[in-house]
C-alpha atoms as one frame of an Amber mdcrd trajectory, in Angstrom:
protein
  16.019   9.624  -3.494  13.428  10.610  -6.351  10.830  12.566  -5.110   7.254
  12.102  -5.916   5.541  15.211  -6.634   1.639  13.930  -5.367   0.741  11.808
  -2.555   0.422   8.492  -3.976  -2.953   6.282  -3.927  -3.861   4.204  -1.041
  -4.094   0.694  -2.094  -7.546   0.982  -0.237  -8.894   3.297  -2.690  -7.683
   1.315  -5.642  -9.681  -1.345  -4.158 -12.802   0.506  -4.195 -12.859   1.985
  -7.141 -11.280  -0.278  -9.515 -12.689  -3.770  -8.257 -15.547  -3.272  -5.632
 -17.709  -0.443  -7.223 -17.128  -1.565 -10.398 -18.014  -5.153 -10.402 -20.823
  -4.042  -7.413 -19.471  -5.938  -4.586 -20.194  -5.483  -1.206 -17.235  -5.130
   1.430 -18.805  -8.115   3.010 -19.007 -10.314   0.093 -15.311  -8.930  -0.719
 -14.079  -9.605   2.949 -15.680 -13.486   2.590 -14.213 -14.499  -0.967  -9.886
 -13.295   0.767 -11.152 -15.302   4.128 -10.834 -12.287   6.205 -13.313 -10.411
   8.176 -15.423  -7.343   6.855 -13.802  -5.311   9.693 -10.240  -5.742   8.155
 -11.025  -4.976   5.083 -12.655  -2.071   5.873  -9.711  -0.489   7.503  -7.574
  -1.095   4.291 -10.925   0.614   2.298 -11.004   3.572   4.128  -7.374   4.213
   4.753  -6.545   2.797   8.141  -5.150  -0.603   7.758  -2.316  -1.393   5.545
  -1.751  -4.087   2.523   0.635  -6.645   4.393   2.354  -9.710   2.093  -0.156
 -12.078   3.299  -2.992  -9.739   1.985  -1.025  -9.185  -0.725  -1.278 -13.246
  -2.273  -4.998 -12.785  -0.815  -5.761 -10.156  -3.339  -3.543 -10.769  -6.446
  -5.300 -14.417  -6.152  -9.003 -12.469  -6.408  -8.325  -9.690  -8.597  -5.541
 -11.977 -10.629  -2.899  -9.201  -9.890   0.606  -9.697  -8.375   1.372  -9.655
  -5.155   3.846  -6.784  -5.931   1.591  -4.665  -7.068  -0.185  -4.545  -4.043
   2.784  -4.543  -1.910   4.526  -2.008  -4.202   1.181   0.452  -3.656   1.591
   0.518  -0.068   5.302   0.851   0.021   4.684   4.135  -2.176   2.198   5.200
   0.133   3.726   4.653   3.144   7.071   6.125   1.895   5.203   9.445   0.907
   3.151   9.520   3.907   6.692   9.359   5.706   8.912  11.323   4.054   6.096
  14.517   4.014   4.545  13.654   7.983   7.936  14.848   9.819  11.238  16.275
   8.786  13.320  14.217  11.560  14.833  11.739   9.012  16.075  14.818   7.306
  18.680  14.989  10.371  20.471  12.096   9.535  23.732  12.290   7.927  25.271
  10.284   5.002  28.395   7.970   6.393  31.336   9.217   4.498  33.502   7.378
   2.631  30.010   4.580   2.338  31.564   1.889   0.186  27.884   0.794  -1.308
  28.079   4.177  -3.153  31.912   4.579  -4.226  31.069   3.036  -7.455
């Protein structure tokens, strides 16, 4: 597993800073143009909500993006947020003789 050295960006904070502040658009304007409520949106913005595949199309269609990149953003987050947040997964041991890595 590579290890990533800072805490990757929330997709949230991409968001604000490269789209909204930027191009001066208010969360509510923002939250009307994907179809989704100001609320939402301003979970994602301020850390709390997560980038799912159906907000995902919603914001590569706005910001002409890819859905991957959004859904690659919060993958990376999330993966940082869980591999540094407990050490429990660190308990696990590999299965020996795995076939997927005998190559």
């Amino acid at each position: 597993m590579r290890k990533m050295k800072r805490q990757p960006t929330h997709p949230g904070q991409i968001i604000k800073e490269d789209y909204l502040l930027p191009l001066s658009i208010s969360i509510k304007d923002m939250a009307a143009t994907l179809g989704i409520s100001r609320k939402t949106l301003s979970k994602i913005i301020n850390e709390r909500g997560s980038i799912t595949p159906e907000m995902a199309l919603r914001l590569s269609r706005a910001f002409e993006t890819t859905p991957d990149l959004w859904l690659n953003l919060q993958k990376n987050y999330d993966l940082w947020q869980a591999e540094h947040s407990s050490d429990s997964w660190k308990t696990v041991k590999p299965i020996p003789g795995n076939i997927l890595h005998s190559h």
